[in-house]
C-alpha positions in Angstrom: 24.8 4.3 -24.1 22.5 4.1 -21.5 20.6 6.9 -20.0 20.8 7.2 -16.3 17.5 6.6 -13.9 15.6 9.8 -13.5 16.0 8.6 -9.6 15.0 12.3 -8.2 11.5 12.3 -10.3 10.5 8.7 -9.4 11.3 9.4 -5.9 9.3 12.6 -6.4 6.4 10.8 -7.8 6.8 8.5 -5.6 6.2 10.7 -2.2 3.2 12.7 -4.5 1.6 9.2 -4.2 2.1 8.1 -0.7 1.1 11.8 0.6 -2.2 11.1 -0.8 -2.6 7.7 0.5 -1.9 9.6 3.7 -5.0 11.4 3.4 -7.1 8.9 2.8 -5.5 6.4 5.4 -5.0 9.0 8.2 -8.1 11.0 7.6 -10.9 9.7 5.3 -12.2 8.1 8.6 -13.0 11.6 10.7 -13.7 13.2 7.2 -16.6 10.9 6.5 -17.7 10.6 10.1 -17.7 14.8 10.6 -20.4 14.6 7.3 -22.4 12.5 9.3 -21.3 8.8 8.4 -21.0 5.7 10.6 -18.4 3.2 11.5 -20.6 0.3 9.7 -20.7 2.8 6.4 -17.7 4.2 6.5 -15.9 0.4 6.5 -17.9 -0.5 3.8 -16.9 2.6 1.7 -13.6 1.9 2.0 -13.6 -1.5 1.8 -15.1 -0.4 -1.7 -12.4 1.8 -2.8 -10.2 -1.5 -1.5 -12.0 -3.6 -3.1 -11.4 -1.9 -6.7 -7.4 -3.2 -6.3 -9.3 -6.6 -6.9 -9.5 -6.1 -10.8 -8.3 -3.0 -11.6 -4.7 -3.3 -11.4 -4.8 -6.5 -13.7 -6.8 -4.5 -16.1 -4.2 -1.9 -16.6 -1.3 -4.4 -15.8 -2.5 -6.1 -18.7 -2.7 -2.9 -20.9 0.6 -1.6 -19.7 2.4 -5.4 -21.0 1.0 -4.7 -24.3 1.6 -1.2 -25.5 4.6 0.4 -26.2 5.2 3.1 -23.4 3.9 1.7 -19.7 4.1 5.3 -18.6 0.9 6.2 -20.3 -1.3 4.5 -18.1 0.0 5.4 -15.2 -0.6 8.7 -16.4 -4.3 7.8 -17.6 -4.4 6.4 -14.0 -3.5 10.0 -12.5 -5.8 11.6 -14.6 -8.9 9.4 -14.2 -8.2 9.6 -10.5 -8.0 13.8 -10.3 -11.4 14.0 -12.5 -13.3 11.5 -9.3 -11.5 13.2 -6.7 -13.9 16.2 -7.8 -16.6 14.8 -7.0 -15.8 14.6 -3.4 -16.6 18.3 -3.5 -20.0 17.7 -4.0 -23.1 16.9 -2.0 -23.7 12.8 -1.5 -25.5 10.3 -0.1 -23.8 6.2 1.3 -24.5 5.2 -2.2 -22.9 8.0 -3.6 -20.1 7.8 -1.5 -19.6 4.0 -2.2 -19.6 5.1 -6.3 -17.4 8.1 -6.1 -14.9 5.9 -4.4 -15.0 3.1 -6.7 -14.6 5.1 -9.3 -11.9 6.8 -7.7 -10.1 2.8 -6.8 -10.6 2.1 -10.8 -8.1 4.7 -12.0 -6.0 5.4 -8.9 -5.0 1.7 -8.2 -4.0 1.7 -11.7 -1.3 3.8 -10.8 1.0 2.0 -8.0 1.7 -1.6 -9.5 2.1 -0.3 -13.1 4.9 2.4 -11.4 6.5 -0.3 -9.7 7.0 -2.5 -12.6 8.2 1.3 -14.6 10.7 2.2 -12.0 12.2 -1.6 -11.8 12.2 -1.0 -15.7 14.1 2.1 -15.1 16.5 0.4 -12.6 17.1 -2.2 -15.1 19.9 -4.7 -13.4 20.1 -2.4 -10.5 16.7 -3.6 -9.0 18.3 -4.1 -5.7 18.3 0.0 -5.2 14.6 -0.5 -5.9 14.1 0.4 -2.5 16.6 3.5 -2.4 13.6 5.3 -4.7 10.4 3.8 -3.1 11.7 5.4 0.4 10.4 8.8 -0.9 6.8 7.4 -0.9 7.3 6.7 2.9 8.6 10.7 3.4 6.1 11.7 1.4 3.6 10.1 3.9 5.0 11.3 6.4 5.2 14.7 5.8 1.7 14.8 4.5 0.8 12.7 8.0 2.6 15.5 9.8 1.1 18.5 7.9 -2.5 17.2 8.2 -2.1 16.1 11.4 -1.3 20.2 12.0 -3.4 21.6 10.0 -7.0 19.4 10.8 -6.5 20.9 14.6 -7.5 23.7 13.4 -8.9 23.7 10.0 -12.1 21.4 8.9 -12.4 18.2 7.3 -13.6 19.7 4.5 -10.6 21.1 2.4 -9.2 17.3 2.2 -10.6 16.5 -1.3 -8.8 20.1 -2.5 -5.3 18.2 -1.1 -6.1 15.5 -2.7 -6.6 17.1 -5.9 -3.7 19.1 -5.6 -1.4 16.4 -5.0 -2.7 14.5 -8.4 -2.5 17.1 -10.8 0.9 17.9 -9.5 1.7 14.2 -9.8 0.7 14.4 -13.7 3.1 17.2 -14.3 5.6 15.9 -13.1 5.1 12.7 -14.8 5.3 14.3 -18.1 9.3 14.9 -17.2 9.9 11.4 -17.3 12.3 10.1 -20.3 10.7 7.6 -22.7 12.2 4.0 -21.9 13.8 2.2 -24.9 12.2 -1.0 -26.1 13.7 -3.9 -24.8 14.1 -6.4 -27.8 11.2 -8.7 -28.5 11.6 -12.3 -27.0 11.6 -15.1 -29.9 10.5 -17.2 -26.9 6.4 -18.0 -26.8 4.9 -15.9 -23.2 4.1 -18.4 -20.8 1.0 -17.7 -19.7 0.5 -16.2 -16.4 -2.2 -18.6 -15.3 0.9 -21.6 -15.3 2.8 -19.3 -12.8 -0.2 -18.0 -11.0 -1.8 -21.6 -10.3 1.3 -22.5 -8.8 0.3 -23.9 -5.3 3.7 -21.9 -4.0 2.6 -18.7 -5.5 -1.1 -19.1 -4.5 0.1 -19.1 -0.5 2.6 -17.0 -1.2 0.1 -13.9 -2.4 -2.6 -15.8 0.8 -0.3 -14.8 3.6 0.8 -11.5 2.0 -3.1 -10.7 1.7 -4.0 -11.8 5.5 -1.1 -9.4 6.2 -3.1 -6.7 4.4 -6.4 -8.0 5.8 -5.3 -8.0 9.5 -4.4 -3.9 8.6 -7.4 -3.3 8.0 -8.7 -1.5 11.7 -5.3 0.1 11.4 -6.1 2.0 7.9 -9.6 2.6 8.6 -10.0 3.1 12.4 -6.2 4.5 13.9 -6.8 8.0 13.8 -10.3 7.9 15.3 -9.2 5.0 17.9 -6.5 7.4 19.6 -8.7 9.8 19.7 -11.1 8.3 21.0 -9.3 8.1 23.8 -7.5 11.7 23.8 -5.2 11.9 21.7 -4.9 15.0 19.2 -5.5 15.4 15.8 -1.6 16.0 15.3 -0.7 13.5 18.1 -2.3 10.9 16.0 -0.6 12.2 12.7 2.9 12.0 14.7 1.8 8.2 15.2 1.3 7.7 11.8 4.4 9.4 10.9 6.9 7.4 13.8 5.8 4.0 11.7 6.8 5.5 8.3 9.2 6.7 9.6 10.6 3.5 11.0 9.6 2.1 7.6 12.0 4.7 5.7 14.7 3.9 7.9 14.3 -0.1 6.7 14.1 1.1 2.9 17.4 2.9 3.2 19.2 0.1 5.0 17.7 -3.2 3.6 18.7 -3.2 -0.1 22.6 -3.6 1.5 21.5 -7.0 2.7 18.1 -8.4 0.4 20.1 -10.4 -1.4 22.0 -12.3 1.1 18.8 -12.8 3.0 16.7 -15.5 3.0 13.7 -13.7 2.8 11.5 -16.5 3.9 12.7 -16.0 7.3 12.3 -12.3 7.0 9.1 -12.3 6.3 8.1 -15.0 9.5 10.3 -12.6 11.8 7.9 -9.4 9.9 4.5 -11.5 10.5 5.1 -12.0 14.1 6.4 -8.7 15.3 3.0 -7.2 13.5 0.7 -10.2 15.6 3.0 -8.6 18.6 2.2 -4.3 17.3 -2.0 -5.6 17.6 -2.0 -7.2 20.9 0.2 -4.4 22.0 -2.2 -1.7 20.2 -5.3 -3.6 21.8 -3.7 -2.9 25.7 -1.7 -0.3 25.7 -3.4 2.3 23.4 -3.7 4.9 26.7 0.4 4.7 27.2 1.7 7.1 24.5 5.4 5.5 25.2 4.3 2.0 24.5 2.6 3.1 21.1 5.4 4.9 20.2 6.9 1.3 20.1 4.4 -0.6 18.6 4.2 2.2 15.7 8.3 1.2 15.0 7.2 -2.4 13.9 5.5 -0.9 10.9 8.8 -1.1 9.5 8.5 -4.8 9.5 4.9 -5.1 9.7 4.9 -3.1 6.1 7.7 -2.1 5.0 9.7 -5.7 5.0 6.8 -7.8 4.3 5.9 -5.3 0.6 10.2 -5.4 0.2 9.9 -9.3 0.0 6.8 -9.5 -2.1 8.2 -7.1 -4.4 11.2 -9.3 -4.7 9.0 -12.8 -4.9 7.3 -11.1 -7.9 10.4 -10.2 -9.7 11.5 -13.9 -9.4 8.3 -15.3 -10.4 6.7 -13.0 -13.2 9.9 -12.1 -15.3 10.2 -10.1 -18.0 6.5 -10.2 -19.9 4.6 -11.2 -17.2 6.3 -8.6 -14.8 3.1 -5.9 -15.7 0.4 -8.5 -14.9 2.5 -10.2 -12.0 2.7 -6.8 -10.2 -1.2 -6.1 -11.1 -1.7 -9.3 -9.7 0.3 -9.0 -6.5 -1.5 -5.7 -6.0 -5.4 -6.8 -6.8 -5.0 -10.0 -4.8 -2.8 -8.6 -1.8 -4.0 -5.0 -1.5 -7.3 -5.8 -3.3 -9.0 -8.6 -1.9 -6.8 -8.6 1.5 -7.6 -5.0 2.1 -10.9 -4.8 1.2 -11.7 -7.4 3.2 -10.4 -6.2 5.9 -11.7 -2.8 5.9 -15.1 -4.4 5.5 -14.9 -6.9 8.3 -13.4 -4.0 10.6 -16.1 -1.9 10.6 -18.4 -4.8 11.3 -16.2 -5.6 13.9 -15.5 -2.3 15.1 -19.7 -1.8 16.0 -19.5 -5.2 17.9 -16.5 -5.8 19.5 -14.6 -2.4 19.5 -11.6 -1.4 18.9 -9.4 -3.5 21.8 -11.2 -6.5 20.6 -10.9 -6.1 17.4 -7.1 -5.7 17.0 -6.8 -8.3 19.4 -8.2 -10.8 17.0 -5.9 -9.3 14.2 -3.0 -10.2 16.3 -4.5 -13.8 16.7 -4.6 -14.1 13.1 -1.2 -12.7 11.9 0.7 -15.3 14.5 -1.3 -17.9 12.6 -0.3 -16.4 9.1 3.4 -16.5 10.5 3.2 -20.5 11.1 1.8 -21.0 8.0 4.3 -19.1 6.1 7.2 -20.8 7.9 6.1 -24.6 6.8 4.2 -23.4 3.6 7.0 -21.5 1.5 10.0 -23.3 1.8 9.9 -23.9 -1.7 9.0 -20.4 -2.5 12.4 -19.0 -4.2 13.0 -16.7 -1.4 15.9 -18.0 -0.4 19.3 -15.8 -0.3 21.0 -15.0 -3.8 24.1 -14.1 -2.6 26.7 -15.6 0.1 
């Protein structure tokens, strides 16, 4: 008899997560600019921490695929990631800041791709409700958005590395109430390797256009906050920001597994890519009209929150069973990694010389050109509806 999915934990761990990706999305920008960092550092910091999602995740992705309980190293992940997150309480310099960070990426971007692959491991044949859990990550998020938005009104920058910290080693405790998966029997089949499936023309533009999607969010991750304040918004009006496109982005989670597999998720994700080169333009020109923001901040449900739903799903299609650790690790280092890293780099470069109108105006010019490509590129990409 099988047991059921701890549902209310993942979800749990799942929010713990995302609340600290809210901290560093929404706020290590004015955290290391109130220390006396610039826009050109603090895009290359981050692009740093980004850029560990490059290997890392296949590192541990390979790990997790060959030992016995995957859960382990996402808890070695949470661990290695509370013991760096100290040393943002200490004194640094730009170099130090770039290592503390990296360090930081190596053990924290561990974490998401081998818990994806553990919850769909959970879910077993009910990977459709896959994102029923991964909705808590968005209200966890949000509520962190919300309650830093609040609270750095009034309180400095500094306390954000003791949030962070909290939030990890409360995310290891809880971890350790996860039931131990039972083995799955071992496959007589020889593994394919993952380099067949990986060199895969398909799969190569597949994980392309999902990274220029990451790459084209890069002024949004890095420069939001600071960008709306710039031109007077509050600390807490730019968390509510943040929190209205999660929040749009929860709503999708809740309502899309009803319909994923009778989609064909090819045209989902064109219909995702252009609505996002749409939120950029409309970011670059209308940034002083809170109404029209408020808008623009809805498409992160399509922007994100479809276009990860699909990739998650192309991944499970095309890295089965033994490969499903490394094709996840793969999908993050390549998508997240290179894509974001990238495009927190070329932001802050972009950011000194063009500011920030410009700037998102040419990350609207290239997601419209991602869309075209992904509408006569992946028609043979397996993303077509399941169900009638």
């Amino acid at each position: 008899m099988s047991r059921p999915v701890p549902a209310a934990r993942l979800g749990g761990l799942y929010g713990l997560y995302f609340a600290i990706v809210a901290l560093a999305v929404g706020w290590f920008g004015p955290f290391f600019a109130s220390i006396g960092f610039s826009s050109e550092q603090i895009g290359i910091a981050i692009g740093v921490l980004t850029g560990s999602k490059i290997l890392a995740p296949y590192v541990w992705g390979y790990i997790g695929d060959h030992v016995s309980n995957r859960l382990r190293v996402v808890q070695a992940g949470m661990a290695g990631s509370l013991l760096m997150a100290f040393f943002l309480l200490t004194e640094f310099d730009f170099v130090g800041l770039c290592l503390i960070l990296f360090g930081f990426g190596l053990f924290w971007n561990a974490i998401i791709a081998q818990f994806d692959t553990l919850t769909l491991a959970y879910l077993k044949g009910q990977h459709h409700t896959y994102s029923r859990i991964r909705v808590w990550g968005s209200v966890g998020f949000i509520v962190m958005m919300l309650s830093a938005g609040w609270a750095f009104s009034w309180i400095p920058f500094d306390v954000l590395p003791l949030l962070m910290i909290a939030g990890l080693a409360t995310s290891g405790l809880l971890s350790l109430t996860l039931p131990t998966l039972e083995s799955e029997p071992a496959s007589t089949d020889p593994p394919v390797p993952i380099w067949q499936v990986l060199r895969l023309p398909v799969v190569l533009l597949f994980f392309f256009i999902a990274a220029m999607n990451q790459f084209t969010h890069g002024p949004l991750n890095v420069f939001f906050t600071l960008y709306v304040q710039e031109v007077g918004y509050s600390a807490f009006e730019a968390g509510q920001l943040w929190a209205l496109g999660v929040f749009a982005e929860v709503v999708l989670f809740f309502v899309l597994p009803r319909y994923l597999a009778r989609l064909d998720l090819r045209h989902l994700l064109v219909l995702s890519l252009v609505l996002s080169g749409l939120r950029w333009f409309g970011t670059a020109w209308f940034v002083e009209s809170a109404i029209v923001l408020m808008g623009l901040q809805l498409i992160h449900a399509f922007s994100f929150g479809a276009i990860h739903a699909v990739s998650i799903e192309f991944v499970r299609r095309w890295f089965p069973d033994r490969l499903s650790g490394r094709g996840m690790a793969l999908y993050s280092g390549l998508v997240f990694g290179t894509g974001g890293a990238l495009g927190s780099l070329s932001s802050g470069y972009l950011w000194d010389a063009l500011g920030g109108g410009r700037t998102f105006e040419w990350m609207g010019v290239l997601t419209l050109i991602t869309a075209c490509v992904a509408w006569f590129g992946l028609r043979s990409a397996r993303l077509e509806a399941q169900q009638v």
